[in-house]
N, CA, C and O atoms as a MOPAC input file, in Angstrom:
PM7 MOZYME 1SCF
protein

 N     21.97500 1   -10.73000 1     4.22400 1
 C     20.85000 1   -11.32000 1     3.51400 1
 C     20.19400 1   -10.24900 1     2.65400 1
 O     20.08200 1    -9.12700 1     3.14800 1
 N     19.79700 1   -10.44900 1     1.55400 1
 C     19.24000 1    -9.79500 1     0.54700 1
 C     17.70300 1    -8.98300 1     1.31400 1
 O     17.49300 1    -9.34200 1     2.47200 1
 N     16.90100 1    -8.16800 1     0.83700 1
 C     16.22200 1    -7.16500 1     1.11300 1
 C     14.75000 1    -7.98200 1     0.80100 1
 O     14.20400 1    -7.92800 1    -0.30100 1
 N     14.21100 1    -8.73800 1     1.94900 1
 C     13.24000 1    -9.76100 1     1.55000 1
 C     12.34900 1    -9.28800 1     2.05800 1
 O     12.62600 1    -8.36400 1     2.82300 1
 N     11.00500 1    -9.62800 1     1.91600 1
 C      9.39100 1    -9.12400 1     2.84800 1
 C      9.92900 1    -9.53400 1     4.08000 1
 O     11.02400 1   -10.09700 1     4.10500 1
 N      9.16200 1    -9.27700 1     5.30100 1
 C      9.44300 1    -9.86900 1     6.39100 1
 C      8.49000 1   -10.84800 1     6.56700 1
 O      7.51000 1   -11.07700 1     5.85800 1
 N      8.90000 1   -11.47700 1     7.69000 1
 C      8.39700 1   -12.76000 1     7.83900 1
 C      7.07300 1   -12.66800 1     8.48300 1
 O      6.90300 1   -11.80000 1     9.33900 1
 N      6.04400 1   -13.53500 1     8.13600 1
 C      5.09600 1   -13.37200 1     8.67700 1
 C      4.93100 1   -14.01800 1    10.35300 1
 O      5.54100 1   -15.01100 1    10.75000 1
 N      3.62600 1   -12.90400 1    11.48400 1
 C      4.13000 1   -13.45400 1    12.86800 1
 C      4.20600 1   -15.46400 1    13.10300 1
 O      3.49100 1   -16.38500 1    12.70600 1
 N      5.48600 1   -15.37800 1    13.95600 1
 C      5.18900 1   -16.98000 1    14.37300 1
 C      4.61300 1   -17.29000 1    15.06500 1
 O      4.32000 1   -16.33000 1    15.77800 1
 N      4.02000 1   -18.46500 1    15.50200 1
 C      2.93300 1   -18.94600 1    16.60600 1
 C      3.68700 1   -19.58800 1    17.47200 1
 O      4.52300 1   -20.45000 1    17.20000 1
 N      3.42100 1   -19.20400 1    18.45900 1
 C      3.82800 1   -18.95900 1    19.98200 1
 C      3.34600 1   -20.39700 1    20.69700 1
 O      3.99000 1   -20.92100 1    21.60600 1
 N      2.35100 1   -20.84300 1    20.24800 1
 C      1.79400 1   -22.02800 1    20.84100 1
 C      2.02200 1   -23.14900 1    20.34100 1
 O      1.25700 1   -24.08500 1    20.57200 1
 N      3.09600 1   -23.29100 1    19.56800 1
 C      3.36200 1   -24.91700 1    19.60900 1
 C      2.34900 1   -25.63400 1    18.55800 1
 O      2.70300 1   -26.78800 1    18.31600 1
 N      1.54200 1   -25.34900 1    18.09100 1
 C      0.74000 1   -26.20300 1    17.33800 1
 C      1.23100 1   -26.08200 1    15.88200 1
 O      1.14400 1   -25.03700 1    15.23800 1
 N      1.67200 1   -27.05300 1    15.48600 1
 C      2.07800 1   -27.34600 1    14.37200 1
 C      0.66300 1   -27.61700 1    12.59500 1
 O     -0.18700 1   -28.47200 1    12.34600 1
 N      1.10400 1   -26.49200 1    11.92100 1
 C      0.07700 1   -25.92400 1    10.81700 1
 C      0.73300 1   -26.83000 1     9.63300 1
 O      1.93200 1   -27.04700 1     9.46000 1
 N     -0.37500 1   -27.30300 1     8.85800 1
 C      0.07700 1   -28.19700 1     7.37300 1
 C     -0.81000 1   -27.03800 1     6.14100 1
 O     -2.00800 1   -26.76200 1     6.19100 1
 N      0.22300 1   -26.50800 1     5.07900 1
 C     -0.26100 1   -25.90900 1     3.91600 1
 C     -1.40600 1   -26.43700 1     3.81100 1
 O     -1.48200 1   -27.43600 1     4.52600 1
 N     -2.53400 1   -26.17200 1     3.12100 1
 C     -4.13900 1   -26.32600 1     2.32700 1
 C     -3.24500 1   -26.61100 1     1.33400 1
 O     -2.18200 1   -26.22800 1     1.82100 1
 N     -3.00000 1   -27.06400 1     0.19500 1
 C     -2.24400 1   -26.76100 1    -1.04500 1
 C     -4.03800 1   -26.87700 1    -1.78100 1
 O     -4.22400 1   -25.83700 1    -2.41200 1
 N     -4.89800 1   -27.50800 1    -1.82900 1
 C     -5.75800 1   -27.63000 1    -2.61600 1
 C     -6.48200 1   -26.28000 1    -2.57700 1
 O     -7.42500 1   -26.14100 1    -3.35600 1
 N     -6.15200 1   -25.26500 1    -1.75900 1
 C     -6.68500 1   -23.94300 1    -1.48600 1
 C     -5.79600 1   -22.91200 1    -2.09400 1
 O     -6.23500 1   -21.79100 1    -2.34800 1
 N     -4.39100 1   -23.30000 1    -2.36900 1
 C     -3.58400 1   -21.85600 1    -2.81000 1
 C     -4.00900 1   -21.04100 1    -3.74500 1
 O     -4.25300 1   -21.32100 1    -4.91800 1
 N     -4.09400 1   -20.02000 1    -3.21100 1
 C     -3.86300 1   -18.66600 1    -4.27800 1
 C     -2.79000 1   -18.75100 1    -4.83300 1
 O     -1.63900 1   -18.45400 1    -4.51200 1
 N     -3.50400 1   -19.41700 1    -6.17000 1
 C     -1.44800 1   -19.92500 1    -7.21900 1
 C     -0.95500 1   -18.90600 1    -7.89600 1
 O      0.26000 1   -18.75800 1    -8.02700 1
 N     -2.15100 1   -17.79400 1    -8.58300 1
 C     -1.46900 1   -16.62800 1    -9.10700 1
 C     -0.77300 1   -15.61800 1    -8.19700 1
 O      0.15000 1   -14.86400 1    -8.50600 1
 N     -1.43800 1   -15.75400 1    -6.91900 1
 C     -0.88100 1   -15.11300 1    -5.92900 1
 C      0.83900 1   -16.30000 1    -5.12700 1
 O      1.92900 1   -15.95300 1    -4.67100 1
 N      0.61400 1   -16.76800 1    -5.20200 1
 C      2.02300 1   -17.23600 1    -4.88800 1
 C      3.13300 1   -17.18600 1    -6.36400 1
 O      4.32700 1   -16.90500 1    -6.26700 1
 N      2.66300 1   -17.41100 1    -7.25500 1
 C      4.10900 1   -17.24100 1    -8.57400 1
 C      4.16700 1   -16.04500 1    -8.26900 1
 O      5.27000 1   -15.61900 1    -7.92700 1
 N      3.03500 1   -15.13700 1    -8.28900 1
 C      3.54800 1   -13.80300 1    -8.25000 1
 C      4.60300 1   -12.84400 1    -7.32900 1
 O      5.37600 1   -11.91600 1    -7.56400 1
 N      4.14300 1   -13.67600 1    -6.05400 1
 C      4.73500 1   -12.87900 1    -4.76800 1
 C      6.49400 1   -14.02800 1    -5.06800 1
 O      7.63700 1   -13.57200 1    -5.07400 1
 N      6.19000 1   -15.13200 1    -5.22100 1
 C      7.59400 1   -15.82800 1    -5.59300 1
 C      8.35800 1   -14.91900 1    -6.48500 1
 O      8.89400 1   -14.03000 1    -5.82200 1
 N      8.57900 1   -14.83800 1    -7.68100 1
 C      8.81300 1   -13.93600 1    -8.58600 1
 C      9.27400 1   -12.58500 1    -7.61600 1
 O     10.45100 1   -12.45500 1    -7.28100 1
 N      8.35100 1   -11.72500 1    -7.25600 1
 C      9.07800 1   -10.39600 1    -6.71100 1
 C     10.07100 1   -10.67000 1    -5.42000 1
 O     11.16700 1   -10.11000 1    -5.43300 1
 N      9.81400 1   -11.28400 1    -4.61100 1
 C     10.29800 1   -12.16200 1    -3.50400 1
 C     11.83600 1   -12.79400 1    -4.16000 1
 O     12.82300 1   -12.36200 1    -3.56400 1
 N     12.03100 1   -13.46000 1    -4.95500 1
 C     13.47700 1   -14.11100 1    -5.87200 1
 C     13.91100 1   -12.93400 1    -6.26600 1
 O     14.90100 1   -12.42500 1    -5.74000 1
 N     13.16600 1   -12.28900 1    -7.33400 1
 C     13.56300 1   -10.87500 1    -7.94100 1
 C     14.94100 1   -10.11700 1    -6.94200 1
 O     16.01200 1    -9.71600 1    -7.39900 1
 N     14.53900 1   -10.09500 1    -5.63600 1
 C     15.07500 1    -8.82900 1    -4.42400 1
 C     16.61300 1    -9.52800 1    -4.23600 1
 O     17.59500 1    -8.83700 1    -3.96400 1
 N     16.69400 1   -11.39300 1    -4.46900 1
 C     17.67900 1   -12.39900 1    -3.88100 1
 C     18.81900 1   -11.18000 1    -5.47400 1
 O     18.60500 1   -10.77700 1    -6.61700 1
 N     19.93800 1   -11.12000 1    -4.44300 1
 C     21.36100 1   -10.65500 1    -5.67700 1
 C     22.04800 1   -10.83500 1    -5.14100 1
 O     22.15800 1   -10.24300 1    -4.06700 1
 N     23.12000 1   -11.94800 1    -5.63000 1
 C     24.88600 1   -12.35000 1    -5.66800 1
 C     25.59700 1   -12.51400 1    -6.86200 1
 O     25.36300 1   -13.06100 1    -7.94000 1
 N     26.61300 1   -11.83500 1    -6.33000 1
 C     27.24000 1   -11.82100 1    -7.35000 1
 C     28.82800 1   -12.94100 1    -7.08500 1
 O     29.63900 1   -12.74700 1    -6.17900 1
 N     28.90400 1   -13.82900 1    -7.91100 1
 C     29.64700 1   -15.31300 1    -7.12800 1
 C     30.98600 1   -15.12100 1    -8.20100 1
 O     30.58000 1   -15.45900 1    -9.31300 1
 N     32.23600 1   -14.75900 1    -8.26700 1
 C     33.42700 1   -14.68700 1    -8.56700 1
 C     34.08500 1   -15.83000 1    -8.37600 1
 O     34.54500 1   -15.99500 1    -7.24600 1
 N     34.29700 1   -16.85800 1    -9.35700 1
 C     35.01700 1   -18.29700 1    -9.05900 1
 C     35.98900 1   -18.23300 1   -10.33500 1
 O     35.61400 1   -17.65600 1   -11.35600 1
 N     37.10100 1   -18.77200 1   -10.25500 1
 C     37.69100 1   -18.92200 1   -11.20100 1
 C     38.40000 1   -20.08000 1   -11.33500 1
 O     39.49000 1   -20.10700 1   -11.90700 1
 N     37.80900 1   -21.16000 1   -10.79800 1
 C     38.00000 1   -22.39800 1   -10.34600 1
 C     36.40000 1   -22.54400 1   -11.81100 1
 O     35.49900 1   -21.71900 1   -11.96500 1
 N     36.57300 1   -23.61600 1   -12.45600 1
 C     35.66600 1   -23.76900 1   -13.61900 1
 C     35.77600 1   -25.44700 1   -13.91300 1
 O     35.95500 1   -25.90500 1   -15.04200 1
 N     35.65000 1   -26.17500 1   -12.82900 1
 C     35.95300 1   -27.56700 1   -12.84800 1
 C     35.21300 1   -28.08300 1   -11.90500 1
 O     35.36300 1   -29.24700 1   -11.53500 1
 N     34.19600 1   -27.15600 1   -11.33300 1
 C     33.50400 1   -27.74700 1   -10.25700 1
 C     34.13900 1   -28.19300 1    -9.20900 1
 O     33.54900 1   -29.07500 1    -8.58400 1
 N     35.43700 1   -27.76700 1    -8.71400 1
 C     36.33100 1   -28.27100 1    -7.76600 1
 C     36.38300 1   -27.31200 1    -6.54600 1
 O     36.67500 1   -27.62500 1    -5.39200 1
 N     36.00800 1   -25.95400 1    -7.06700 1
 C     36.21800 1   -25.34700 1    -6.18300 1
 C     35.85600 1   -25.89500 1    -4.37800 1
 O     34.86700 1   -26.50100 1    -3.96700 1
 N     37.10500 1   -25.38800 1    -3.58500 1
 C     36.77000 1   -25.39900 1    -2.17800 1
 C     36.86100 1   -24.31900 1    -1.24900 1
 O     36.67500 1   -24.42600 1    -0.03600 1
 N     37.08200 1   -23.53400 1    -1.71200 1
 C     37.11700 1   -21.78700 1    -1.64100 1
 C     35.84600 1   -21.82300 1    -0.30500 1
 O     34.65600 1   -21.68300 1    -0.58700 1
 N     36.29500 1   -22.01700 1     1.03600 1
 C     35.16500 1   -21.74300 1     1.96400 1
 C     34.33600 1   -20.06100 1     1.77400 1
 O     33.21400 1   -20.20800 1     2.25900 1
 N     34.38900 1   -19.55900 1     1.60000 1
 C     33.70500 1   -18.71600 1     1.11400 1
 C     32.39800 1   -18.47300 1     0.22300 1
 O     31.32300 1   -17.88600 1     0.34300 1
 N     33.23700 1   -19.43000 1    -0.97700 1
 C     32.69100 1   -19.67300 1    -1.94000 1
 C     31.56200 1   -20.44800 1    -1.54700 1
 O     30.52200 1   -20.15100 1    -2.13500 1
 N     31.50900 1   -21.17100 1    -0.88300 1
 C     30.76500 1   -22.52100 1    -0.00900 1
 C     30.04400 1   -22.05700 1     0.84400 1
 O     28.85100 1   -22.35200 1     0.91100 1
 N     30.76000 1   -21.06700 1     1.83400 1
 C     29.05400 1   -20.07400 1     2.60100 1
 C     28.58500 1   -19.30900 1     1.60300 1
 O     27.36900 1   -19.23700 1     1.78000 1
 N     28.96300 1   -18.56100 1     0.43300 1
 C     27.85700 1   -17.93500 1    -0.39500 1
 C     27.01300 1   -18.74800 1    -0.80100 1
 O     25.83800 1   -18.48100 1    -0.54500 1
 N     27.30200 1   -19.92200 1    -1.51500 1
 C     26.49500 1   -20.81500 1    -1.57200 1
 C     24.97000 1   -20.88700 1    -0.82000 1
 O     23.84600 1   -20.54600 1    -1.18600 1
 N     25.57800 1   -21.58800 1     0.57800 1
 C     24.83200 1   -22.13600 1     1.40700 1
 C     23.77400 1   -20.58500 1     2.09200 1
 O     22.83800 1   -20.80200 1     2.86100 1
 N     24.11200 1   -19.23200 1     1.68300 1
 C     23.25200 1   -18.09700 1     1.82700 1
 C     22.38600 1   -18.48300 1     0.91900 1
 O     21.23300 1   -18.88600 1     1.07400 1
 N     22.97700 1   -18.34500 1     0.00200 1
 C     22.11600 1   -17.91000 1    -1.08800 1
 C     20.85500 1   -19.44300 1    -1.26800 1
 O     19.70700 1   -19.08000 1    -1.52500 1
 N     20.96900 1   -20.27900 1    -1.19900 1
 C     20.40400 1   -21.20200 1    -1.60400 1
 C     19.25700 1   -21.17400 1     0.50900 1
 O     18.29700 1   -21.92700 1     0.67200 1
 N     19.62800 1   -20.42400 1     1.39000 1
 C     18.39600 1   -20.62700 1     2.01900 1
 C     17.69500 1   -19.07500 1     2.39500 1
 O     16.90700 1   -18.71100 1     3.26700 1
 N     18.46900 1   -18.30800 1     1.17200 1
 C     17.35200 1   -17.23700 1     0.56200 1
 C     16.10700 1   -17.75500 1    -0.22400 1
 O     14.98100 1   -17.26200 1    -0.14500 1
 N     16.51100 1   -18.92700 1    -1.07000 1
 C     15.95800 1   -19.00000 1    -1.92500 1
 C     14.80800 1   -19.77800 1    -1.11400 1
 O     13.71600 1   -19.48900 1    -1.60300 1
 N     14.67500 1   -20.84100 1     0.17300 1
 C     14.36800 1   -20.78200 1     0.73300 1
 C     13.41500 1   -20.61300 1     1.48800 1
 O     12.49500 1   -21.38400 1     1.75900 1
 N     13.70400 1   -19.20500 1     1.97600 1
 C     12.87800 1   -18.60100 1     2.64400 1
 C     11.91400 1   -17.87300 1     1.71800 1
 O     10.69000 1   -17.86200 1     1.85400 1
 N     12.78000 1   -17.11800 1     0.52400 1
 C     11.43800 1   -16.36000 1     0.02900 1
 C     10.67300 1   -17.60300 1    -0.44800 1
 O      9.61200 1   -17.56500 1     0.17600 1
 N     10.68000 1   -18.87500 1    -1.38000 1
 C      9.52700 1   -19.82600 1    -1.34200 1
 C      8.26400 1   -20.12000 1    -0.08200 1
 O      7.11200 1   -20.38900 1    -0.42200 1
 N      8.62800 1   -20.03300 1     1.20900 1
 C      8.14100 1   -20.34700 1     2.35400 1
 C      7.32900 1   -19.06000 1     2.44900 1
 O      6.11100 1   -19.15700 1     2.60000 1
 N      7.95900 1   -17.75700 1     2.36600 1
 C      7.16700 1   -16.37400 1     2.57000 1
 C      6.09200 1   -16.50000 1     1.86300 1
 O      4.94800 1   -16.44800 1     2.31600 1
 N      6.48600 1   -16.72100 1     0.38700 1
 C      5.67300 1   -16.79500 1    -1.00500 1
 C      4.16900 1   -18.11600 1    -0.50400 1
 O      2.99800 1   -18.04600 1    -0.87500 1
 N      4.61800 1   -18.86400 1     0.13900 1
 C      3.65800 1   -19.86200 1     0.85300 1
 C      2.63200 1   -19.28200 1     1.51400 1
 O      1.46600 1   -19.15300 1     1.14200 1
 N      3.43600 1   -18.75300 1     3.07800 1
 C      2.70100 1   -18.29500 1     3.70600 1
 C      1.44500 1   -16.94200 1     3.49700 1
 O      0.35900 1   -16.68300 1     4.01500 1
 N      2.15900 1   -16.43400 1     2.63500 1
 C      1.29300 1   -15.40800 1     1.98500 1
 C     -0.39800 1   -16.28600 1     1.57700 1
 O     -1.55500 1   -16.20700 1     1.98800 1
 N      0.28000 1   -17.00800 1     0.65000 1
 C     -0.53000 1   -17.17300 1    -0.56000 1
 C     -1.41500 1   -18.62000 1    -0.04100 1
 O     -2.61600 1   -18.61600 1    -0.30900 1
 N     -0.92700 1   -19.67200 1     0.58800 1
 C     -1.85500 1   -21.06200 1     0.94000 1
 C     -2.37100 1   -21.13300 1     2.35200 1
 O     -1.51700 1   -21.53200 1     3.14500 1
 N     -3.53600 1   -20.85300 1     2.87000 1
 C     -4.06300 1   -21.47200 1     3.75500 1
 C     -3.18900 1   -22.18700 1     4.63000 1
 O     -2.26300 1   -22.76000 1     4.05500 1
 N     -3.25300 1   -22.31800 1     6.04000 1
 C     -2.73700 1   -23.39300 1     6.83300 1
 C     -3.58800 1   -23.61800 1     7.98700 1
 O     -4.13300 1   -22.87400 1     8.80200 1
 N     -3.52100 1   -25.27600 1     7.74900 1
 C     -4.40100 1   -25.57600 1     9.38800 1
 C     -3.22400 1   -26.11200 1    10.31300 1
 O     -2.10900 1   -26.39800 1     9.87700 1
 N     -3.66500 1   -26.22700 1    11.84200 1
 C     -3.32900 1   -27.15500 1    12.76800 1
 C     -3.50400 1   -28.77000 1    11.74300 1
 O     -4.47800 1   -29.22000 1    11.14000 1
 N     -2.07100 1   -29.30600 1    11.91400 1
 C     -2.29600 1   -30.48300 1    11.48200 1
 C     -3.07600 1   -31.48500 1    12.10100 1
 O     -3.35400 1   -32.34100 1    11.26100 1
 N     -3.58400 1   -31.76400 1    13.29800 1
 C     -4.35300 1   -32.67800 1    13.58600 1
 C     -5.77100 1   -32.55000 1    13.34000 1
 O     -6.71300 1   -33.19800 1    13.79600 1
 N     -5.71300 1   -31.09200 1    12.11400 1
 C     -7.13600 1   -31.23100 1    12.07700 1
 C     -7.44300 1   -31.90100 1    10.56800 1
 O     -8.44000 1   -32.06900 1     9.86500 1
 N     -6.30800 1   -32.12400 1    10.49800 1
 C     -6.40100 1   -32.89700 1     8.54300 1
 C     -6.93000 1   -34.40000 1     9.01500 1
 O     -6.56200 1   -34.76600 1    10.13100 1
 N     -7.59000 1   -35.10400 1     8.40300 1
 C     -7.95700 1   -36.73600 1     8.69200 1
 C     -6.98900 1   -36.84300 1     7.47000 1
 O     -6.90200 1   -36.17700 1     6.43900 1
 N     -6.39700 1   -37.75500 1     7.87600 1
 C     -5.57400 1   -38.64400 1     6.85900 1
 C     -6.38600 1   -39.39200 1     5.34700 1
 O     -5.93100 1   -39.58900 1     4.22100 1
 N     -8.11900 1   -39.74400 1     6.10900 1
 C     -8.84200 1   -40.46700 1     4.65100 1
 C     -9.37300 1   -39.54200 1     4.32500 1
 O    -10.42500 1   -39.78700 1     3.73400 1
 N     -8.94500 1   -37.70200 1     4.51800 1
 C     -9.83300 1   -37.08600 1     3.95900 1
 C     -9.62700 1   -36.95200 1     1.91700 1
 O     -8.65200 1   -37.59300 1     1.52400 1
 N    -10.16800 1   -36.46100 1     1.15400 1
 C    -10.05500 1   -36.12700 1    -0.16800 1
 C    -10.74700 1   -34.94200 1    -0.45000 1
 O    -11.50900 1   -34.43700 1     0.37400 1
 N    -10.46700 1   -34.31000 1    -1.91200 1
 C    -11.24100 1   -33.31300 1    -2.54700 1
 C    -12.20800 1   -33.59400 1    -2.77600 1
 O    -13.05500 1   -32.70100 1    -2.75600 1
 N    -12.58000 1   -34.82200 1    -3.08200 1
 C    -13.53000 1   -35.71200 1    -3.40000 1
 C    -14.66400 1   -35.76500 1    -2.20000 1
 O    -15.83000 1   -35.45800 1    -2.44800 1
 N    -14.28400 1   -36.13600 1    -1.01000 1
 C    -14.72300 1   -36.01800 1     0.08200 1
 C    -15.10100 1   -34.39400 1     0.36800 1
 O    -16.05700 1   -34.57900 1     1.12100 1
 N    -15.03100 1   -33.54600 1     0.30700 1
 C    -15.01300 1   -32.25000 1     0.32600 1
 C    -16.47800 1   -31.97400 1    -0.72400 1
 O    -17.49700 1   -31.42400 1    -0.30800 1
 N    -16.31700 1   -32.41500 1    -1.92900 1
 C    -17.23700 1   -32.18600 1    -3.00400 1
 C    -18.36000 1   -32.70800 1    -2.54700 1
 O    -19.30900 1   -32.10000 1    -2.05100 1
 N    -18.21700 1   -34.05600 1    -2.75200 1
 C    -19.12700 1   -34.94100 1    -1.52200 1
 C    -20.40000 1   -33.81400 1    -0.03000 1
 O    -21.58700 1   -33.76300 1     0.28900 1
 N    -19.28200 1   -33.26600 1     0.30900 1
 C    -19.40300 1   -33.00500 1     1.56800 1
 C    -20.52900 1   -31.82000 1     1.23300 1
 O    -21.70600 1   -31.78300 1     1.59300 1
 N    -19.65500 1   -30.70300 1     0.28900 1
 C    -20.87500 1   -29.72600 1     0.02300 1
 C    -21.77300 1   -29.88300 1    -0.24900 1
 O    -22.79100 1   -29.29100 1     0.10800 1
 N    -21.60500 1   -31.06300 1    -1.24300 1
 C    -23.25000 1   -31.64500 1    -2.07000 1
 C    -24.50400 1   -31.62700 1    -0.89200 1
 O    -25.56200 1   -31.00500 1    -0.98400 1
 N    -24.08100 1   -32.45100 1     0.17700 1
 C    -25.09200 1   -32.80000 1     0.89200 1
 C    -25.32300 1   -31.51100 1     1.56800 1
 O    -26.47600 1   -31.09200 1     1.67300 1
 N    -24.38900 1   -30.89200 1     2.00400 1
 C    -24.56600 1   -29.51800 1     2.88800 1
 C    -25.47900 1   -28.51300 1     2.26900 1
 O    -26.00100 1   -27.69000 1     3.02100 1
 N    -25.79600 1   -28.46900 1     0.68500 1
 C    -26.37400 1   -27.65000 1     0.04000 1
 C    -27.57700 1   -28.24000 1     0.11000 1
 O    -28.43100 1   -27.52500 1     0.63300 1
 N    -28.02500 1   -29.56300 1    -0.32300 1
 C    -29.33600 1   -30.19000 1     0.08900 1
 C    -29.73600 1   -30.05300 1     1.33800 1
 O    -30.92900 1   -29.75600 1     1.40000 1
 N    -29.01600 1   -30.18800 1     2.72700 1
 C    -29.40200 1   -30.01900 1     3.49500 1
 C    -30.36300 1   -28.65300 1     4.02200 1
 O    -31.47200 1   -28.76100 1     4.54500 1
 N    -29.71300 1   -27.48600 1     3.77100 1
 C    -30.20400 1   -26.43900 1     3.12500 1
 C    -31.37500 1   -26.08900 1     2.95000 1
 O    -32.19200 1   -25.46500 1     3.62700 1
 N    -31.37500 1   -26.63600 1     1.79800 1
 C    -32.65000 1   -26.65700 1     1.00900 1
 C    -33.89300 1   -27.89300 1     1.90300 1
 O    -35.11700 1   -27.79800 1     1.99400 1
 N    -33.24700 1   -28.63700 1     2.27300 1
 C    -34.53100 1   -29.48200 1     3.00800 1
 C    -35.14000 1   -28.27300 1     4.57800 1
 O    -36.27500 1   -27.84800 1     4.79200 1
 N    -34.03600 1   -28.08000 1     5.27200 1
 C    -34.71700 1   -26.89900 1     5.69500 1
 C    -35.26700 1   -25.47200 1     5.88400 1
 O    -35.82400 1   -24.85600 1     6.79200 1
 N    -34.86700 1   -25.22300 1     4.63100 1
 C    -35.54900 1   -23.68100 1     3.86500 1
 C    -37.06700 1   -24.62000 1     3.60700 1
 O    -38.04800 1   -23.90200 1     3.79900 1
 N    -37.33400 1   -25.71000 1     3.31200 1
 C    -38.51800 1   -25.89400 1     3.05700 1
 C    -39.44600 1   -26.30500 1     4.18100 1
 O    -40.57400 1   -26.75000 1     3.97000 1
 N    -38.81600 1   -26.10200 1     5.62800 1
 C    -39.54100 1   -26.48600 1     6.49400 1
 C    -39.30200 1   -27.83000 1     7.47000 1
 O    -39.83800 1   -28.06300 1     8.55300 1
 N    -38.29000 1   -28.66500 1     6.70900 1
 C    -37.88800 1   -30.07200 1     7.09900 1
 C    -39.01900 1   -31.10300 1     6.67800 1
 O    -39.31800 1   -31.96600 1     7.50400 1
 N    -39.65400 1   -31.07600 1     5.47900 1
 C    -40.96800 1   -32.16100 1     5.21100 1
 C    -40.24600 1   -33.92100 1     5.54700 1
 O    -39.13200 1   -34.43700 1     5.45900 1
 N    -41.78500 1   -34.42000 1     6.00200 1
 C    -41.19200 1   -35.76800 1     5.98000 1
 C    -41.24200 1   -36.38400 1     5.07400 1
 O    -40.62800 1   -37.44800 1     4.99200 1
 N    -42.22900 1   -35.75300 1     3.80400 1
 C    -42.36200 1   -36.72600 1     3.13900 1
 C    -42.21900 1   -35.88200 1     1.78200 1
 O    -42.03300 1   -34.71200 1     2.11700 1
 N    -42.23100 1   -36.00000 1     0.43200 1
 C    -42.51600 1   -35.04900 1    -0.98000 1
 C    -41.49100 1   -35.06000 1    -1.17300 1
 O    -40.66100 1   -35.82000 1    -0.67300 1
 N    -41.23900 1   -33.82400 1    -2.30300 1
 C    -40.15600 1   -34.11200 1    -3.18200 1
 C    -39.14900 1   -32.68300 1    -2.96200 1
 O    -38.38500 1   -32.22700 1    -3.81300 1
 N    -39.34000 1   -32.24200 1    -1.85300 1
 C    -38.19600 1   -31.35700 1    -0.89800 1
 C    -37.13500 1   -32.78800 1    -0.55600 1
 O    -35.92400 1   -32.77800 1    -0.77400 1
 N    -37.77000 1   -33.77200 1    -0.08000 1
 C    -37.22400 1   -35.02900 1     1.08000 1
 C    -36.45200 1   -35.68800 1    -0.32200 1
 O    -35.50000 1   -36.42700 1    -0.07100 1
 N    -36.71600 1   -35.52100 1    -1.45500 1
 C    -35.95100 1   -36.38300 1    -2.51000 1
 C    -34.89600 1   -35.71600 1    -3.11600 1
 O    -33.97000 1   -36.29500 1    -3.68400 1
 N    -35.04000 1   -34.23100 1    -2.98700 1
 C    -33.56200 1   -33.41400 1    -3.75200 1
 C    -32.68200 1   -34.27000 1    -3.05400 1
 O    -31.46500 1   -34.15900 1    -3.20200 1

């Protein structure tokens, strides 16, 4: 196998993690993708030019090379996107819901930086 980052540690406990994708560090993942592919080198000698080839060989280089490619995508992941335990995603959640979510969290805030009033125009932000 080609000369790749190593893998980041695995989790030992069984709990199964889903990418953030709405969180990735995207310049940081093309980038680390890119140097990560960069390291992948074969050099594939066929002289079969009909797409026929059955050259088993030819067929495990293949099948290397294509779960290099693979893995460095997944490295390039793990680096770069967030991951939770999947049961902590709600299925009706959204970005939207999220935006939502801060809005009020920031008013909230602010209603008690002002003391918690019951009534005025702290209680209306």
């Amino acid at each position: 196998m080609s000369a790749l980052l190593p893998l980041e540690s695995r989790h030992t406990t069984g709990v199964i993690r889903d990418y953030r994708w709405e969180k990735v560090n995207i310049i940081g993942f093309y980038n680390d993708t890119r140097v990560i592919l960069d390291k992948i080198d074969h050099n594939f000698s066929c002289e079969v030019h009909d797409f026929l080839c059955c050259d088993n060989n030819h067929l495990f280089d293949i099948d290397i090379y294509y779960n290099e490619i693979v893995l460095a995508l997944t490295q390039a992941a793990n680096f770069n996107i967030p991951k939770v335990p999947k049961n902590a995603m709600k299925h009706y959640w959204s970005i939207t819901l999220d935006e939502l979510k801060g809005y009020s969290l920031s008013r909230y805030r602010i209603w008690v930086a002002a003391g918690e009033p019951k009534q005025g125009i702290s209680l209306m932000i």
